[in-house]
C-alpha positions in Angstrom: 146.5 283.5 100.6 146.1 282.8 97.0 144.9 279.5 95.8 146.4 277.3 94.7 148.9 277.5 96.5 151.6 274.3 97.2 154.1 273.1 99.7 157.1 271.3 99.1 157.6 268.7 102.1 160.5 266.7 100.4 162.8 266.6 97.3 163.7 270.4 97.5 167.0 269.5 98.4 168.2 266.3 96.1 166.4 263.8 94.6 164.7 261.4 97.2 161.8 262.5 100.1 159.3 263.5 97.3 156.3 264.8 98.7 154.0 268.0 97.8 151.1 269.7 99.1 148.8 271.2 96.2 146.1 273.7 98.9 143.3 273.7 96.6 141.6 276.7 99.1 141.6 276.5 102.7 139.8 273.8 104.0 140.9 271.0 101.1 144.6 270.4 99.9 146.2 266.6 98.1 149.4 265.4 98.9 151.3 264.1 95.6 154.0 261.4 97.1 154.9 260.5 100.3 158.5 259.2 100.0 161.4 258.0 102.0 164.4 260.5 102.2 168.0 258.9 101.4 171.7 259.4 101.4 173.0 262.9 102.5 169.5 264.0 102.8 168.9 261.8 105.7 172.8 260.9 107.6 175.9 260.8 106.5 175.9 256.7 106.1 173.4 257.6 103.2 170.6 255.4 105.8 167.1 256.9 106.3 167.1 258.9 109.6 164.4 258.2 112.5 164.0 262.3 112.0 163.7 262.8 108.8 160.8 259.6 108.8 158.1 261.8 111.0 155.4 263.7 109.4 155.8 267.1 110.4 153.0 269.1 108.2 149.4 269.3 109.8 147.2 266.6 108.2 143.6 268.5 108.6 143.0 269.4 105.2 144.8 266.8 103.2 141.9 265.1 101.6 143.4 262.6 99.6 147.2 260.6 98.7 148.3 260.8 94.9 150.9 258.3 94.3 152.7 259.1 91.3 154.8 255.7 90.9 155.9 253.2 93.6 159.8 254.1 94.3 160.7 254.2 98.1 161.1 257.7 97.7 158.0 258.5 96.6 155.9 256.6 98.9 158.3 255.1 101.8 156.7 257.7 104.2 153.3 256.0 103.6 153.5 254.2 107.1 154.6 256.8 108.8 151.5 258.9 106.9 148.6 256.5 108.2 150.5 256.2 111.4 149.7 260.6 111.8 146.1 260.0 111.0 145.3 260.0 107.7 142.3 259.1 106.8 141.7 260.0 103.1 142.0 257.7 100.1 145.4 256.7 98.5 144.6 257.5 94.6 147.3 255.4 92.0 147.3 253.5 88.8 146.2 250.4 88.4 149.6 248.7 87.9 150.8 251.0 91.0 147.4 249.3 92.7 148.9 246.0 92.5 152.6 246.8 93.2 152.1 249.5 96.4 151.1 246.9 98.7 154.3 244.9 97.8 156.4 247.9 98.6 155.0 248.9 101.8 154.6 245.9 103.2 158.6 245.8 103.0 158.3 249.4 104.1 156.1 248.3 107.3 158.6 245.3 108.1 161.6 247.2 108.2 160.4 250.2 110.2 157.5 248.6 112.4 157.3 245.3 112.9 157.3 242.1 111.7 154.7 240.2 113.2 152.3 238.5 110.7 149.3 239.5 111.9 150.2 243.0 112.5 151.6 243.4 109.0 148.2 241.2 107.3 146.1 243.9 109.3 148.2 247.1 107.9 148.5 245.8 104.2 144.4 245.0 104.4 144.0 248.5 105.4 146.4 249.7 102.4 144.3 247.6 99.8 140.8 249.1 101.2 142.6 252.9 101.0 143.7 252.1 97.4 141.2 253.6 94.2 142.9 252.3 90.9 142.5 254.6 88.1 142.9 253.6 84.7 145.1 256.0 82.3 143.6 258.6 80.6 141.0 259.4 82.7 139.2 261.9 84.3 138.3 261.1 88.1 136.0 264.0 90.1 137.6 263.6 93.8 135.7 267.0 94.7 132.6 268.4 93.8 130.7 271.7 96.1 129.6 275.2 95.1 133.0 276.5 96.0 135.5 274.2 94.5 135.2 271.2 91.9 138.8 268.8 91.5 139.7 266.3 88.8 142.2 264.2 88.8 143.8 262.1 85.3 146.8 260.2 85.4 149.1 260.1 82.0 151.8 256.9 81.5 155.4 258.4 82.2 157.3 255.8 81.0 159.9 256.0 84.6 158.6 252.1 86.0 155.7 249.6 85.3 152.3 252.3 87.0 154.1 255.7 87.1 152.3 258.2 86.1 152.5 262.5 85.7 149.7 263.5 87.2 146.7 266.5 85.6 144.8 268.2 88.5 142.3 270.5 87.3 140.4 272.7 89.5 137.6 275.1 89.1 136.2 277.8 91.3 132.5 278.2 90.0 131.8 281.3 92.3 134.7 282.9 90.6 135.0 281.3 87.6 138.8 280.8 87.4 140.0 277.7 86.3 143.9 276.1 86.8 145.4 273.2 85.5 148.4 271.7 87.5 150.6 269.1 86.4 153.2 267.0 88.9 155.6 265.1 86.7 156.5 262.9 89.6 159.5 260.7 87.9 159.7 260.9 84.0 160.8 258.0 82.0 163.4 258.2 79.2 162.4 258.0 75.7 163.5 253.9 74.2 163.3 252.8 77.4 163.0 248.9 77.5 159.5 247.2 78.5 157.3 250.8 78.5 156.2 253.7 76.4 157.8 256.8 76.2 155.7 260.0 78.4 154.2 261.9 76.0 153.5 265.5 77.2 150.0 267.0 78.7 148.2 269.2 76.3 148.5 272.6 78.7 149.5 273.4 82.1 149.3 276.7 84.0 151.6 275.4 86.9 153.9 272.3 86.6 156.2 271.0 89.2 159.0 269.4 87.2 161.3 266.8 88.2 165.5 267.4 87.5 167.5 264.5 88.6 169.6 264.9 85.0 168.4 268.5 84.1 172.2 268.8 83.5 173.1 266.5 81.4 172.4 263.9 78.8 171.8 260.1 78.5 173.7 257.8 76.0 171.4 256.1 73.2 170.1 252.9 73.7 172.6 251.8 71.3 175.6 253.2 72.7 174.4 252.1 76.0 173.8 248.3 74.5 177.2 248.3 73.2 178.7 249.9 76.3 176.6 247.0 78.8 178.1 244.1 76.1 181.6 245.6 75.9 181.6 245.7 80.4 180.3 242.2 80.9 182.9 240.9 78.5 185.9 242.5 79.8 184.8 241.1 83.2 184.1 238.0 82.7 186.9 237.5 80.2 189.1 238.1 83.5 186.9 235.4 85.3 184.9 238.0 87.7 182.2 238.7 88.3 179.6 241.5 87.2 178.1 243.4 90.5 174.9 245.5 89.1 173.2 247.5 92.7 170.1 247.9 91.0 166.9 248.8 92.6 163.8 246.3 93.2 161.2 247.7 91.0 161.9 249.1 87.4 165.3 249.3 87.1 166.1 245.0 87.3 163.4 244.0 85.2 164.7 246.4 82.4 168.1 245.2 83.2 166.7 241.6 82.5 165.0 242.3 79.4 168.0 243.6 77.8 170.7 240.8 79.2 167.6 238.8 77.6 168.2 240.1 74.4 172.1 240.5 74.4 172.3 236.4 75.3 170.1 235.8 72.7 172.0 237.5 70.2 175.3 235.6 71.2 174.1 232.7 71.2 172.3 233.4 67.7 175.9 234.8 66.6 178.0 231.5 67.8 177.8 231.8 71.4 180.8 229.1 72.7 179.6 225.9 72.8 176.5 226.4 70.2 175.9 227.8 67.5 176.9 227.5 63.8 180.1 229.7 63.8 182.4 231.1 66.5 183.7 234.1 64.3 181.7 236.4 66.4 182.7 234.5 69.6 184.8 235.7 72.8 187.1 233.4 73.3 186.4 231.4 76.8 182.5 233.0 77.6 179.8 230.3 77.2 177.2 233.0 77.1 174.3 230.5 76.3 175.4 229.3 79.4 176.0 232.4 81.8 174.3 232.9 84.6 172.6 235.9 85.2 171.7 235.8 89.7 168.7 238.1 90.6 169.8 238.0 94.3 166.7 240.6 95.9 163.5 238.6 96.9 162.1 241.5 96.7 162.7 242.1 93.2 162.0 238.6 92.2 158.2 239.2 93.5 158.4 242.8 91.8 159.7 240.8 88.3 156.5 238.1 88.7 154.2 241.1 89.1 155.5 242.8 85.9 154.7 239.4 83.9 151.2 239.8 85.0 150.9 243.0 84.0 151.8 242.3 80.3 149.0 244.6 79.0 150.9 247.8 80.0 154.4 246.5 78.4 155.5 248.8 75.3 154.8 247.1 71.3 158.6 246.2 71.5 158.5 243.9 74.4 154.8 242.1 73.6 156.3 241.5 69.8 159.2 239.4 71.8 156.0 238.0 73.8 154.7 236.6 70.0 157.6 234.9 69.4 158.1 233.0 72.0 160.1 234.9 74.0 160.5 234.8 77.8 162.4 238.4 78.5 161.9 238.5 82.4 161.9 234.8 82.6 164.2 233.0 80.7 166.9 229.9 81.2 169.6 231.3 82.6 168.1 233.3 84.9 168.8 232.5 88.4 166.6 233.4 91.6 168.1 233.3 95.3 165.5 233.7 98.1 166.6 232.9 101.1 169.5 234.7 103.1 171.2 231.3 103.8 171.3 230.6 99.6 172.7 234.0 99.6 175.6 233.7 101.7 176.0 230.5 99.6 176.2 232.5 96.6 178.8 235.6 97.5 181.0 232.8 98.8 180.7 230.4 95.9 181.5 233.4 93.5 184.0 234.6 96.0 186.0 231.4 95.7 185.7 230.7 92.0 186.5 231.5 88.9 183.5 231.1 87.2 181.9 234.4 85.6 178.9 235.7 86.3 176.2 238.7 86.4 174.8 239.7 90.0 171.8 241.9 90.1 171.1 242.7 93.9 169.5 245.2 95.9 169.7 248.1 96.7 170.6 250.0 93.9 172.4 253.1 96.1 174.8 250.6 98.3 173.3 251.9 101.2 171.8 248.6 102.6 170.8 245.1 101.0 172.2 242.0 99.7 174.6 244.1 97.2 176.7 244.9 100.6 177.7 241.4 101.0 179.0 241.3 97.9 180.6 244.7 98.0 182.3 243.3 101.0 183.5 240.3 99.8 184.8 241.9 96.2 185.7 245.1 96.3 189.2 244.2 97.1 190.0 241.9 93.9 190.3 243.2 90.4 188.8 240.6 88.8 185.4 242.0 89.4 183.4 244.7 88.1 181.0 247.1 89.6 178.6 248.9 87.1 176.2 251.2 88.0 173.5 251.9 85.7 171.2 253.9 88.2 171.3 257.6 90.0 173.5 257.4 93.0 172.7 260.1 95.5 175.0 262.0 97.7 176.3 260.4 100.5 175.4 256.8 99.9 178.2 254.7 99.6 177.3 254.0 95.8 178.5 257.6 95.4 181.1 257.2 97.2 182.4 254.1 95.0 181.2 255.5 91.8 184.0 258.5 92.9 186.5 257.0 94.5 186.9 253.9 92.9 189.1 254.8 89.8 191.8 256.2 92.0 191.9 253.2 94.4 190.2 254.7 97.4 187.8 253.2 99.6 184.0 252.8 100.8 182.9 252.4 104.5 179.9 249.7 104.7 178.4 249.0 108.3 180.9 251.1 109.7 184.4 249.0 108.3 186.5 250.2 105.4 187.0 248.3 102.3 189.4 249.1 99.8 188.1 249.5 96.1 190.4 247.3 93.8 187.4 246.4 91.5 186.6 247.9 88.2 183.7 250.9 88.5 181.4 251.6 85.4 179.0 253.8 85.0 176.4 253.5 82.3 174.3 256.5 82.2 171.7 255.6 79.1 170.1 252.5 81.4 168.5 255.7 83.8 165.0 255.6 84.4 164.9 259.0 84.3 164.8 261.5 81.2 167.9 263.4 80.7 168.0 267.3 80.4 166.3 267.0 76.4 163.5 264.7 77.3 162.3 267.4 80.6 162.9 270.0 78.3 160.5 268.7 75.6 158.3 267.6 77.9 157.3 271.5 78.6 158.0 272.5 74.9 155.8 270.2 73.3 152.7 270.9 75.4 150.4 273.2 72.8 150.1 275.7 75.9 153.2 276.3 77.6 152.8 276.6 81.6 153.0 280.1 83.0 154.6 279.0 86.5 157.3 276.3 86.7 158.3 274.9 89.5 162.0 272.4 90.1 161.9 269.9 92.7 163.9 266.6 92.9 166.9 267.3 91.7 170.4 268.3 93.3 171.5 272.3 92.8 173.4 271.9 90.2 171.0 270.0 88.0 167.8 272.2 88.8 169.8 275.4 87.9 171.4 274.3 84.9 167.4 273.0 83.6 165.9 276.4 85.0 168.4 278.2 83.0 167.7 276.4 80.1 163.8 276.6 80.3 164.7 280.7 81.0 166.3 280.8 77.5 163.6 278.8 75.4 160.9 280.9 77.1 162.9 283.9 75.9 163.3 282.7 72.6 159.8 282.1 72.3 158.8 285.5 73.6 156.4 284.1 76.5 156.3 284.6 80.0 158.0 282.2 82.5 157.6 282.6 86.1 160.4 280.5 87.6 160.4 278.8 91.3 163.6 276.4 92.5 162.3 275.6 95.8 165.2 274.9 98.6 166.0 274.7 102.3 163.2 276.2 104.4 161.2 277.9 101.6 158.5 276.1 100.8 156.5 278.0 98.9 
C-alpha cells in the first residue's frame, strides 16, 4: 500500500457521521472527527441508530483524535471511541478545548448514563485527553527515523473553535514530503461573530467538505432583510416565530443579529419609544419582544462564547466598545428547566402575544423544538423558519417539504398536520456555499493535486466535483478526483 493513504468511516453518504482515517505508514494513522450519524443516514425517524453508534474500524494504529469543530456530527462518536479503547490524545483548538467537554458530557448522558459520578469521572478523563493548540501553529505529534507529522490548525470561520486542519508529513529515508489538508466544516464569508476561513497556502491532498457544493447563499443583506420581513409577518398575525436551531454556533449568531435588528427598531421608532413611528409596524413593541432561548444546552454554549470574546470577529468586539450586549441583552429570555418549558409552549399556545422561540435541535428530530412543533403546527398564526441544513429524513426535512402544500410531519410516532407558515432562509448557513469551497481550493498559491468530496449529499458533491473538473481544466493543471460512497472507502 501507498502512504498516505485515508479511510473514510463517516460522511461519504450525506452530511453527518464525519470521521476519516489519514494512515501515515503502517504502524501510525490520525482519525480527523469522530461524529454522530443523523437523519436517513441512521433510521428512517431521522434518530441516531444503536448500529450506526459502534466503532467498527480497528483502533491499533490510530495514534491520535483531531477534532476539527465541536458539532455532534463530528465528535458525537467520541464516547463510543474511548469506550473501543482508545488511548491516544484528542488534539483541538483552544475554544474547541473549552466547549468539547460541554458537548460530550450531553453526549455521555444521553447514550450512557446519567449518574453523577459516572459522568464527573468520564468528563475528567476527556479534560486530561484534551491538548489545546493555538491557531497558526505548528505542533510535531510524531517524530522517528521513518516518519516525522505536524499538525497546524487554521480558523474556518463554521462555529466559535472550528478549525481546517494542515497535516504535513515527511519520510526522511525517502525524502518525500505531503501536505494534507481536512476542511472539516467551512464557515461562510460575513458570517456574524467570526472571521471568514482564509485558504492554506498549498495542499497536495485535500478532503473537502460539500453540504452546499450546489448552490449558493443569499447575502447577509438579503438574508437580514428576509429574517426582518419573516418575524414581522408573524408576529403581525400574533404568532409566534419557531427557529430549530442547533446548540452551538448557529443560536448565538441567531442572537447577535436579532440583537442588532431590535436595536435598529427601536432606534427607528420602535412602538412605544422612540422619537418617530414613521418606520414603525403597526401593533409590534419590538423594544419589547421577547426573544426565548429555550435549549439549556445552548444557554451554557452562549455563556461560553462570551468568555471567549478574544476569538470574536472586528465587527462583533466594535459592538463590545460601545456598550453593546449582542449575546446577552434585555429582551432575551432563558428557560432551564423542563417544567418552565412546558410553561412556555402552553403560555404561547394559549395567547396571542408574539414572540421568537429559538430551541433545540436544529433538524426536528428530538429536543424541546418538538413540543412546540406539536403544539403549533396545526394553527396558521405561527411561523416555522429554518435557517440551518436539514438532512434527509429528519422530520425538519420533512416539514421544510411538505409544509407549503399542507401535508404533515410524524413526531414520536403521531402525525401532525402542517398549517403553519415554513421559511427557509438559506444565507444564515454555517456552511460556505458552492463559491466560498470553490475559492477555498482556487486561492491556495499551489493548487492540490488529489481532491477528495466527503460530507455532502450526491447531488451536491457531484455538482462541486464538476465544477472543480472545469476550473482545473481551464487552468490547464492536473486534478485527480475522488467522491467517496457506500462501501468504498478508499
Amino acid at each position: 500500500m501507498d502512504y498516505p493513504d485515508i479511510l473514510h468511516h463517516g460522511a461519504k453518504d450525506g452530511v453527518t457521521g464525519s470521521c476519516h482515517q489519514l494512515q501515515m505508514d503502517a504502524e501510525h494513522s490520525l482519525l480527523i472527527d469522530c461524529g454522530l450519524f443523523q437523519g436517513a443516514e441512521t433510521s428512517a425517524e431521522g434518530k441516531s441508530a444503536a448500529d450506526r453508534m459502534a466503532i467498527e474500524f480497528p483502533l491499533d494504529t490510530i495514534k491520535a483524535l483531531v477534532a476539527t469543530h465541536v458539532h455532534i456530527d463530528h465528535v458525537g462518536r467520541i464516547p463510543y471511541l474511548l469506550a473501543a479503547g482508545f488511548k491516544g490524545p484528542i488534539l483541538c483548538s483552544e475554544p474547541s478545548a473549552k466547549l468539547l467537554p460541554i458537548v460530550l458530557e450531553d453526549a455521555f448522558k444521553l447514550g450512557f448514563s446519567r449518574d453523577h459520578k459516572q459522568v464527573e469521572r468520564y468528563i475528567k478523563l476527556i479534560e486530561q485527553r484534551i491538548i489545546a493548540l493555538p491557531y497558526k501553529t505548528w505542533f510535531t505529534l510524531h517524530e522517528t527515523e521513518s516518519l516525522i507529522c505536524r499538525i497546524r490548525l487554521q480558523r474556518a470561520g463554521h462555529i466559535l473553535g472550528s478549525a481546517y486542519v494542515e497535516i504535513d508529513l515527511h519520510y526522511p529515508q525517502s525524502g518525500e514530503k505531503k501536505r494534507i489538508v481536512f476542511s472539516g466544516d467551512l464557515g461562510a464569508p460575513y458570517a456574524p461573530l467570526l472571521p471568514a476561513p482564509k485558504p492554506p497556502y498549498r495542499a497536495d491532498i485535500l478532503v473537502i467538505e460539500s453540504t452546499y457544493g450546489d448552490r449558493l447563499h443569499e447575502d447577509r443583506r438579503t438574508r437580514r432583510k428576509r429574517l426582518e420581513s419573516v418575524i414581522e409577518q408573524a408576529l403581525a398575525n400574533n404568532g409566534t416565530v419557531l427557529i430549530p436551531a442547533f446548540s452551538i454556533g448557529r443560536t448565538q449568531e441567531l442572537l447577535y443579529e436579532l440583537e442588532d435588528i431590535i436595536r435598529s427598531k427601536f432606534n427607528t421608532g420602535g412602538k412605544g419609544r422612540g422619537n418617530s413611528q414613521d418606520n414603525a409596524e403597526p401593533g409590534i413593541d419590538w423594544p419589547t419582544l421577547p426573544i426565548i432561548l429555550d435549549s439549556p444546552l445552548a444557554s451554557r454554549f452562549t455563556r461560553v462564547y462570551r468568555e471567549l470574546k478574544p476569538f470574536w470577529d472586528n465587527e462583533a468586539l466594535k459592538r463590545l466598545k460601545q456598550g453593546r450586549n449582542p449575546l446577552g441583552f434585555e429582551q432575551l429570555l432563558t428557560v432551564d428547566s423542563h417544567q418552565a418549558h412546558l410553561a412556555m409552549v402552553r403560555h404561547l399556545t394559549t395567547t396571542a402575544r408574539p414572540a421568537i422561540v429559538i430551541a433545540g435541535n436544529g433538524m426536528c428530530s428530538s429536543g424541546r423544538i418538538v413540543n412546540y412543533l406539536k403544539a403549533m403546527l396545526h394553527d396558521p398564526r405561527h411561523d416555522v423558519l429554518f435557517i440551518s441544513y436539514q438532512a434527509q429524513g429528519t422530520p425538519g426535512r420533512a416539514i421544510q417539504m411538505y409544509g407549503e402544500r399542507g401535508g404533515y410531519v410524524d413526531l414520536d410516532g403521531e402525525r401532525y398536520k402542517i398549517s403553519a407558515k415554513i421559511n427557509t432562509i438559506g444565507g444564515y448557513s454555517a456552511h460556505a456555499d458552492q463559491k466560498g469551497l470553490l475559492g477555498f481550493v482556487t486561492r491556495m498559491r499551489d493548487w492540490p493535486s488529489q481532491v477528495r468530496i466527503v460530507h455532502g449529499e450526491t447531488g451536491a458533491k457531484h455538482e462541486l466535483g464538476k465544477r472543480l473538473k472545469a476550473l482545473y481544466k481551464q487552468t490547464q493543471r492536473n486534478l485527480e478526483l475522488l467522491i467517496p460512497s457506500g462501501t468504498n472507502d478508499a
